[in-house]
C-alpha positions as CSV (number, residue, x, y, z in Angstrom):
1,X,134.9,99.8,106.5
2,X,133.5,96.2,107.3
3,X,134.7,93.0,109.0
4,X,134.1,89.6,108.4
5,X,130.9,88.2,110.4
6,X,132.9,86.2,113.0
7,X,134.5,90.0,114.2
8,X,131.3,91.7,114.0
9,X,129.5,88.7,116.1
10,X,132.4,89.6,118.6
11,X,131.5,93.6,118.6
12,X,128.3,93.4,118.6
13,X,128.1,91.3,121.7
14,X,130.3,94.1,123.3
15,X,128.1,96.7,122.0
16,X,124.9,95.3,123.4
17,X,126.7,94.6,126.9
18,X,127.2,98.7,127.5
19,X,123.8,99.6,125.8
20,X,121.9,101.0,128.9
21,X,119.3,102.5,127.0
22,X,118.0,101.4,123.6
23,X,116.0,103.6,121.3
24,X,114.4,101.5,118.6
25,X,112.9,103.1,115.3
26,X,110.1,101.4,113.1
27,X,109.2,102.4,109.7
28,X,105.8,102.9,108.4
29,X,106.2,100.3,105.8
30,X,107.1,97.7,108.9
31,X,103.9,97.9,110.8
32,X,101.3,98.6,108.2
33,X,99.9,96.1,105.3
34,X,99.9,96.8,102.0
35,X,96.8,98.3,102.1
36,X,97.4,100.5,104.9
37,X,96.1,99.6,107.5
38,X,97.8,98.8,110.9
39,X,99.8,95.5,111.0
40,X,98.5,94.5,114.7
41,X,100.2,91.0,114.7
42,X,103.5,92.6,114.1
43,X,103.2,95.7,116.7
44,X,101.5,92.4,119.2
45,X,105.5,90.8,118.1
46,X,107.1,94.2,118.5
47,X,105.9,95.1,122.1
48,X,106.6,91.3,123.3
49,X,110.3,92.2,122.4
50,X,110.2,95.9,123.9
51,X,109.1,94.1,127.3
52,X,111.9,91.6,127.1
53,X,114.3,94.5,126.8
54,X,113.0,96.2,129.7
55,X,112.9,93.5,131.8
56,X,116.9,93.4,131.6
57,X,116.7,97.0,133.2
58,X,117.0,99.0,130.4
59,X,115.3,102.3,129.3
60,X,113.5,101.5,126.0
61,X,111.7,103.9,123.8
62,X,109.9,103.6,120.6
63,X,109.9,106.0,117.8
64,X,107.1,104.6,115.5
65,X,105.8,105.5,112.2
66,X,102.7,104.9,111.2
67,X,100.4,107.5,112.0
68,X,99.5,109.3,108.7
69,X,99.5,105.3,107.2
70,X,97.2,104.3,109.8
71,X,94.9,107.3,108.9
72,X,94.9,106.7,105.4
73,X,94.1,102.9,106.4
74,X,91.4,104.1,108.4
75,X,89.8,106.8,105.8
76,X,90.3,104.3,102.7
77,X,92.5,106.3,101.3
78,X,94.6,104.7,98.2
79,X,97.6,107.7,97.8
80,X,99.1,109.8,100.1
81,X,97.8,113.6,99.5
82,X,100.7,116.0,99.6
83,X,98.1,119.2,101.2
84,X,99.9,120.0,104.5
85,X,96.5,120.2,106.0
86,X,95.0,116.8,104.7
87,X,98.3,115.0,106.2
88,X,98.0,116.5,109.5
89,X,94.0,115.6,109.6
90,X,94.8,111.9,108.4
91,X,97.6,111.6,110.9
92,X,95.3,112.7,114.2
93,X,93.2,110.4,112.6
94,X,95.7,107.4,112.7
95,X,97.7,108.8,115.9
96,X,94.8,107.6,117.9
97,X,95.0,103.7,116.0
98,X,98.6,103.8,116.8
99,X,98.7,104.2,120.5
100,X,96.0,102.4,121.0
101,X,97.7,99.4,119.1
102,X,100.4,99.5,121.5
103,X,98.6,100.2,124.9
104,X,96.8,97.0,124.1
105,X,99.9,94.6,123.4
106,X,101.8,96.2,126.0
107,X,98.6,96.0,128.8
108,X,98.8,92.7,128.1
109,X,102.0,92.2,129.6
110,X,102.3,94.4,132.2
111,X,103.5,97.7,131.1
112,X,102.1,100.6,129.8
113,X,102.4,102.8,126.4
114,X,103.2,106.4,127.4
115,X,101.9,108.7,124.3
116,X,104.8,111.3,123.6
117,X,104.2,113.5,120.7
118,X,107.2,116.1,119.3
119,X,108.4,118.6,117.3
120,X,111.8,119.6,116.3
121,X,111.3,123.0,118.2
122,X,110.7,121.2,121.2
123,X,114.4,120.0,121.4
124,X,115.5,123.1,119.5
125,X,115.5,125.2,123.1
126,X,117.9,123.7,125.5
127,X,115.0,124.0,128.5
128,X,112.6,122.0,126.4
129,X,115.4,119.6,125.6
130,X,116.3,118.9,129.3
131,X,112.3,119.2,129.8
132,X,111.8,116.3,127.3
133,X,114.8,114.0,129.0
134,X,114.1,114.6,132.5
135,X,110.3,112.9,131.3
136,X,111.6,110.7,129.2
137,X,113.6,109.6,132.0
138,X,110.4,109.8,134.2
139,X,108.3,107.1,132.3
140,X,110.7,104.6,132.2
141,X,111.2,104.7,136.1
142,X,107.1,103.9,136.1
143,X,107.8,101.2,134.1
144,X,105.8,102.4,130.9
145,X,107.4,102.5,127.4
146,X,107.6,106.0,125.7
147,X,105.9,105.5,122.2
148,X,107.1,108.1,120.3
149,X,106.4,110.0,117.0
150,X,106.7,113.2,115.5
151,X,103.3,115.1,116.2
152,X,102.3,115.5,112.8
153,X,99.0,116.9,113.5
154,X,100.3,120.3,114.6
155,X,104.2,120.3,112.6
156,X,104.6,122.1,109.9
157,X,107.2,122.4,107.3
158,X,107.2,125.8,106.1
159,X,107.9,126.6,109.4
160,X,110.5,124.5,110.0
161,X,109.4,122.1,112.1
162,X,109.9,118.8,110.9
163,X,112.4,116.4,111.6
164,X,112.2,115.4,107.9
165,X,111.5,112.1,108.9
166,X,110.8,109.6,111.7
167,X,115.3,108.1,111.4
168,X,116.5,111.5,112.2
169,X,113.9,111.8,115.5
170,X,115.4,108.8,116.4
171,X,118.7,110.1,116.4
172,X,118.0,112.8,118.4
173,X,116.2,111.2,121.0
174,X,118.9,108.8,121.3
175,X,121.3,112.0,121.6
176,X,119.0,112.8,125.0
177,X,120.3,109.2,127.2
178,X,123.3,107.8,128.2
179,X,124.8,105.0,126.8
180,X,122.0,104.5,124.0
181,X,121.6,102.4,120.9
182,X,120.0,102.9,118.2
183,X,118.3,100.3,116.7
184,X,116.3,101.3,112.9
185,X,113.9,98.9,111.6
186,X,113.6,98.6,108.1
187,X,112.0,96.8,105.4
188,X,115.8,96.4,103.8
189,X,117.9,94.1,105.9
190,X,120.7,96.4,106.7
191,X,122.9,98.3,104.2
192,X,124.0,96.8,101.1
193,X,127.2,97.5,98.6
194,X,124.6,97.9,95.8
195,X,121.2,97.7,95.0
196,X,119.1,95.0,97.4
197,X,117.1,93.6,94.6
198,X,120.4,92.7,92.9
199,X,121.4,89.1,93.8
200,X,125.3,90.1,93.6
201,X,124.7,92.4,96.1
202,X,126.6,91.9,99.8
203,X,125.0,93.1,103.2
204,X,127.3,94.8,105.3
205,X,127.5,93.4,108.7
206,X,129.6,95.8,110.0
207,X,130.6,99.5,109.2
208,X,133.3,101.7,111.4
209,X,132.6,104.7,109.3
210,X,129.7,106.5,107.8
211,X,132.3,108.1,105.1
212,X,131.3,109.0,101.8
213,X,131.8,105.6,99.9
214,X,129.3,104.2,102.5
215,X,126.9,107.0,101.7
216,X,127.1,106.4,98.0
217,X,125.8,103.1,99.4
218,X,122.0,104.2,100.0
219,X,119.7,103.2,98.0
220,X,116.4,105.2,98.6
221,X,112.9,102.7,98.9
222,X,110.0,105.0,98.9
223,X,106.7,104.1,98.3
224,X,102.9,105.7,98.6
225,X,103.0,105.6,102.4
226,X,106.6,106.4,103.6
227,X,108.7,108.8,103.3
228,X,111.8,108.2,104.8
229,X,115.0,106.1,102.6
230,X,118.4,104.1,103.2
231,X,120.0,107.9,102.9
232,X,118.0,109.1,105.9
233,X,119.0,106.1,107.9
234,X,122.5,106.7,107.1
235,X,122.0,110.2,108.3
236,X,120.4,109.3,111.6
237,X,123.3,106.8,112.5
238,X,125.6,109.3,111.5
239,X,123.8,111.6,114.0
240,X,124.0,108.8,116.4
241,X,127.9,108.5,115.9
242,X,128.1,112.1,116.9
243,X,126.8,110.9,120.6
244,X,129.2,108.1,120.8
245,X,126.2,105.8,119.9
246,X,126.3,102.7,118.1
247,X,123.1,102.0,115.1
248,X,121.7,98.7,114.0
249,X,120.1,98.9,111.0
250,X,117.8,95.5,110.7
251,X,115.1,94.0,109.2
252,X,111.8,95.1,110.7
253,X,109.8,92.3,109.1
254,X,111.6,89.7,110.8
255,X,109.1,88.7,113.9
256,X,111.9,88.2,116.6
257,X,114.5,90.6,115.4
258,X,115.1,92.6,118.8
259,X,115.1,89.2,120.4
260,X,117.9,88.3,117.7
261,X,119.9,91.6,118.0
262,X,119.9,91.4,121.4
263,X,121.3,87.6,121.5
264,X,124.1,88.8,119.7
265,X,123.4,87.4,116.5
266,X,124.5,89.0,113.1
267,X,121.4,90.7,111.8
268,X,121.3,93.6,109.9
269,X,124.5,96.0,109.9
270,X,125.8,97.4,112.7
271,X,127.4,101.1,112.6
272,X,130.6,101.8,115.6
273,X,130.5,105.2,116.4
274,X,133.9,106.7,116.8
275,X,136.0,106.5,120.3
276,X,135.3,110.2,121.1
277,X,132.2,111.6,120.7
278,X,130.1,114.8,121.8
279,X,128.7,115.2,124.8
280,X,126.3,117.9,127.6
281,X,125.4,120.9,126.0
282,X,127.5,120.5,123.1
283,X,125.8,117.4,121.8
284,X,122.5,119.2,122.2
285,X,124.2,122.3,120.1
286,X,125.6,120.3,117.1
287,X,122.5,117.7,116.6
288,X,119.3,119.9,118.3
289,X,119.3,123.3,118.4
290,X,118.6,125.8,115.9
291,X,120.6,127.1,113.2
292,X,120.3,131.0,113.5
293,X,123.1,132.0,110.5
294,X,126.1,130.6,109.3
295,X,129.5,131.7,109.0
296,X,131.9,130.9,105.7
297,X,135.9,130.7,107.0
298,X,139.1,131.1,105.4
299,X,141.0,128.0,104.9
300,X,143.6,129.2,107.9
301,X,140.8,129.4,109.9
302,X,138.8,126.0,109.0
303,X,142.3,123.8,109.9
304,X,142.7,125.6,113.1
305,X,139.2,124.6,114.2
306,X,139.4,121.2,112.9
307,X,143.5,120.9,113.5
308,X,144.1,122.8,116.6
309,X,141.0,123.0,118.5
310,X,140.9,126.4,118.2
311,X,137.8,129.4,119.1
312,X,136.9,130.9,115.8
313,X,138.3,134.6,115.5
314,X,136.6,137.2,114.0
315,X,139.9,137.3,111.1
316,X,139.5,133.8,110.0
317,X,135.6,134.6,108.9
318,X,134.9,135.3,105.5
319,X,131.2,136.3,105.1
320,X,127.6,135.6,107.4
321,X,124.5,134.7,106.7
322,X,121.1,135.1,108.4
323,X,120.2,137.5,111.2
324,X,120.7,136.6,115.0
325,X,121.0,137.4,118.3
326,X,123.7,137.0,120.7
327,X,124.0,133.4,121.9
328,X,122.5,132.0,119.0
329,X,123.7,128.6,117.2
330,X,125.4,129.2,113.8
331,X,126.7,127.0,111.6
332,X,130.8,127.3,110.1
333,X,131.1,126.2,106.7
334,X,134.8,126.1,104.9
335,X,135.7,128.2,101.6
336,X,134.7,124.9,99.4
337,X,131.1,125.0,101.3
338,X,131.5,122.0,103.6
339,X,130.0,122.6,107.4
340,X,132.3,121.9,109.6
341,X,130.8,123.2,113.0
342,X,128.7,124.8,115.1
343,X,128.4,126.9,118.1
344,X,127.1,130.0,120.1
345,X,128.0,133.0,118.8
346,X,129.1,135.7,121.3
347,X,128.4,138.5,119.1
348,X,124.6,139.4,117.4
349,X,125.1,139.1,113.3
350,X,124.9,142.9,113.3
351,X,128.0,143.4,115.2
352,X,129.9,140.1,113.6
353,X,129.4,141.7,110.1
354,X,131.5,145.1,111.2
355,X,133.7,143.0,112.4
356,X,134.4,140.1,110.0
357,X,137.9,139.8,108.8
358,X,140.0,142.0,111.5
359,X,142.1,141.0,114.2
360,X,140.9,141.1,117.5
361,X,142.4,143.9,119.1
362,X,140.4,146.0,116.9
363,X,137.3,145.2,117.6
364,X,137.1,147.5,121.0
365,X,138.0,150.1,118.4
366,X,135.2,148.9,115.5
367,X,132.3,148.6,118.1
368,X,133.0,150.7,121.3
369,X,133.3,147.6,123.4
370,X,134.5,143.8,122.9
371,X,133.2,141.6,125.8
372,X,135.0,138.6,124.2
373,X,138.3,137.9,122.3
374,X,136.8,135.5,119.9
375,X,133.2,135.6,118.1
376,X,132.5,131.5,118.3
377,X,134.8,129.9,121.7
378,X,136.1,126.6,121.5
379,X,133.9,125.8,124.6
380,X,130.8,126.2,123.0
381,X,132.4,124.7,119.8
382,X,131.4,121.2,118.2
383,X,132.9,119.9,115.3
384,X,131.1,117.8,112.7
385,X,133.4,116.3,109.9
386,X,135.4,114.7,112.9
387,X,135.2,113.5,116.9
388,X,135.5,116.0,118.9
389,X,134.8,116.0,122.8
C-alpha cells in the first residue's frame, strides 16, 4: 500500500513527467480566513503557481471552492444556513468575489480567468460532456485558465444535481483530458494511518490502492463553511484511478505547494492509479452519466462480468430497479449488494423485467422480437471493483 519516501520521490518524478494536463482542486477552508472571507494573498500565491504550470505547456484548470464562503464573508454571516434557497443566494453572492479574485492575480501575469460554472447534468448527457471538453480544451489554447466550480446558484439537490462536493467535480473533470493529474488541496497534509491531530500518526507518501483499509483511513474535517471530508477525497481519487489518473492529495496552506509537487518533492500523498484504466465513452458511462435503474445479478453472472469479460445476459439477472428507456445507464450490483458495473442497457426496464431470468433464445418468444442477444454488451460495459479497458 505505501513505499518508503526515497521510492515515492522516484514515482512521483515519473508521474509528473507524463502529466499533460493537471486539474488542481482547492478547498473552501484553503482560500478563505477564519472569518470567511476570501484569503486574497493565498489565491495571489495560488495563481502565481497555476501560471508557472502553464508556462511548461500544460492544460491547467482550477476547481475552486469558495463561493458560498465568500458570500457568507461578504453578507457577515457567522453559520452556514442549510435553506437550499439561502445557499444558492449566498453563493451568487460570493461567485462574483471569487472570480474576480482570480481574474485579478492572474491579469497580473498575463493570463486570463475563464469563469466556467457546472452541474452534474451537464456531463450527465454525452453531447454536453463532449460540449464541456471540446471548451475546456478551447480556453487553454487562448491561454486563459478555466476557474471552475459547481454553479451552486441554480443546482439543486432534490433534483439530483449536485456533485455532492467540489473533490468529486474534480474527478470528473479530470476524467474529460488526456493524461491528467489530479492535484486536491487540502487543509490536511495528505492521508494519514490515523487521526492527524494524533502525534503517532504517519502520513502516507504513497498509496497503489484505494482498497478498503485505506478508506477506513479517512478521517472526515468539517467545519461551518465546508462541506467536503478526507472520505470524499478518497472518493475523487478513486474516481480518478478509474481514468488511469494519478491524485496528490497536499497541503493547500502551504504557499508554494504546486511549485513543490511539481519539483518532485514528497508533499502530501500521492495515489497510482492502476495500469489499465477506462477510457472514450466508457469512462464517461462509469464516472458521468446518469444512473437510470439498476440491475441485481446471480453470483454466476457477477464472476463472468468481472472474471471473463462477459455481456450481461438476461439469465444471470436477478431483479431491476427504476424505470428507463432503451439506451439508458444502469448500474449491476452482485447478490451481497456491491456495484460492480455499469452500462447501456439494450432493452427499456419494461421489456428487461419480462425477461429477467431466461435464456436468450427465448426472448423472441417472451417479447415478439429480440434485436440483441444480451440486455447489457460487454462493449458498452465498464467495470468498477477492478481495471477494466
Amino acid at each position: 500500500m505505501a513505499s518508503p519516501s526515497s521510492s515515492a520521490a522516484e514515482t512521483r518524478r515519473t508521474v509528473i513527467d507524463h502529466a499533460g494536463s493537471v486539474v488542481v482542486k482547492v478547498g473552501t477552508r484553503v482560500i478563505t480566513t477564519e472569518q470567511g472571507q476570501l484569503d486574497r494573498q493565498r489565491i495571489d500565491a495560488l495563481s502565481a503557481q497555476l501560471c508557472r504550470i502553464a508556462d511548461t505547456g500544460r492544460q491547467v484548470l482550477m476547481v475552486s471552492s469558495g463561493a458560498v464562503g465568500a458570500g457568507m464573508g461578504k453578507l457577515g454571516l457567522a453559520d452556514r444556513p442549510s435553506g437550499l434557497a439561502q445557499l444558492q443566494a449566498i453563493a451568487a453572492v460570493g461567485q462574483t468575489d471569487l472570480i474576480q479574485a482570480y481574474e485579478s492575480s492572474l491579469a497580473s501575469m498575463g493570463r486570463h480567468a475563464a469563469q466556467v460554472l457546472l452541474t452534474a447534468a451537464d456531463l450527465r448527457r454525452r453531447s454536453a460532456y463532449l460540449n464541456v471538453r471540446n471548451a475546456l480544451t478551447q480556453i487553454h489554447a487562448f491561454g486563459a485558465i478555466a476557474i471552475i466550480n459547481e454553479n451552486d446558484s441554480v443546482a439543486v439537490s432534490e433534483l439530483m444535481t449536485t456533485f455532492g462536493d467540489n473533490d468529486r467535480l474534480a474527478s470528473q473533470v479530470a476524467g474529460l483530458l488526456s493524461d491528467a493529474m489530479l492535484v486536491i488541496l487540502s487543509d490536511v497534509d495528505g492521508l494519514y494511518d490515523g487521526p492527524p491531530s494524533n502525534p503517532e500518526s504517519r502520513r502516507l507518501d504513497l498509496v497503489e490502492t484505494i482498497d478498503d483499509q485505506v478508506l477506513a483511513m479517512a478521517q472526515a474535517h468539517r467545519s461551518a463553511h465546508s462541506k467536503g471530508g478526507m472520505a470524499s477525497k478518497l472518493a475523487a481519487a478513486k474516481v480518478a484511478a478509474l481514468h488511469g489518473q494519478p491524485t496528490i492529495i497536499a497541503p493547500g496552506r502551504d504557499d508554494r505547494v504546486l511549485d513543490k509537487i511539481f519539483a518532485g518533492e514528497v508533499i502530501g500523498t500521492l495515489f497510482l492509479p492502476p495500469n489499465r484504466s477506462i477510457r472514450g465513452r466508457r469512462r464517461w458511462i462509469g464516472t458521468a452519466a446518469r444512473v437510470s435503474g439498476s440491475l441485481v445479478l446471480d453470483q454466476g453472472a457477477a464472476d463472468a462480468l468481472r472474471k471473463s469479460g462477459s455481456s450481461l445476459l438476461a439469465i444471470g439477472i436477478r431483479s431491476l430497479s427504476g424505470s428507463f428507456q432503451r439506451g439508458s445507464v444502469v448500474a449491476m450490483f452482485d447478490p451481497q449488494g456491491q456495484e460492480i458495473a455499469r452500462g447501456l442497457c439494450n432493452y427499456p426496464s419494461t421489456e428487461v423485467e419480462k425477461i429477467i431470468g431466461q435464456p436468450s433464445d427465448k426472448i423472441s418468444e417472451i417479447l415478439g422480437h429480440r434485436p440483441y442477444e444480451c440486455v447489457v454488451h460487454r462493449n458498452n460495459l465498464v467495470l468498477l471493483d477492478s481495471t477494466d479497458t
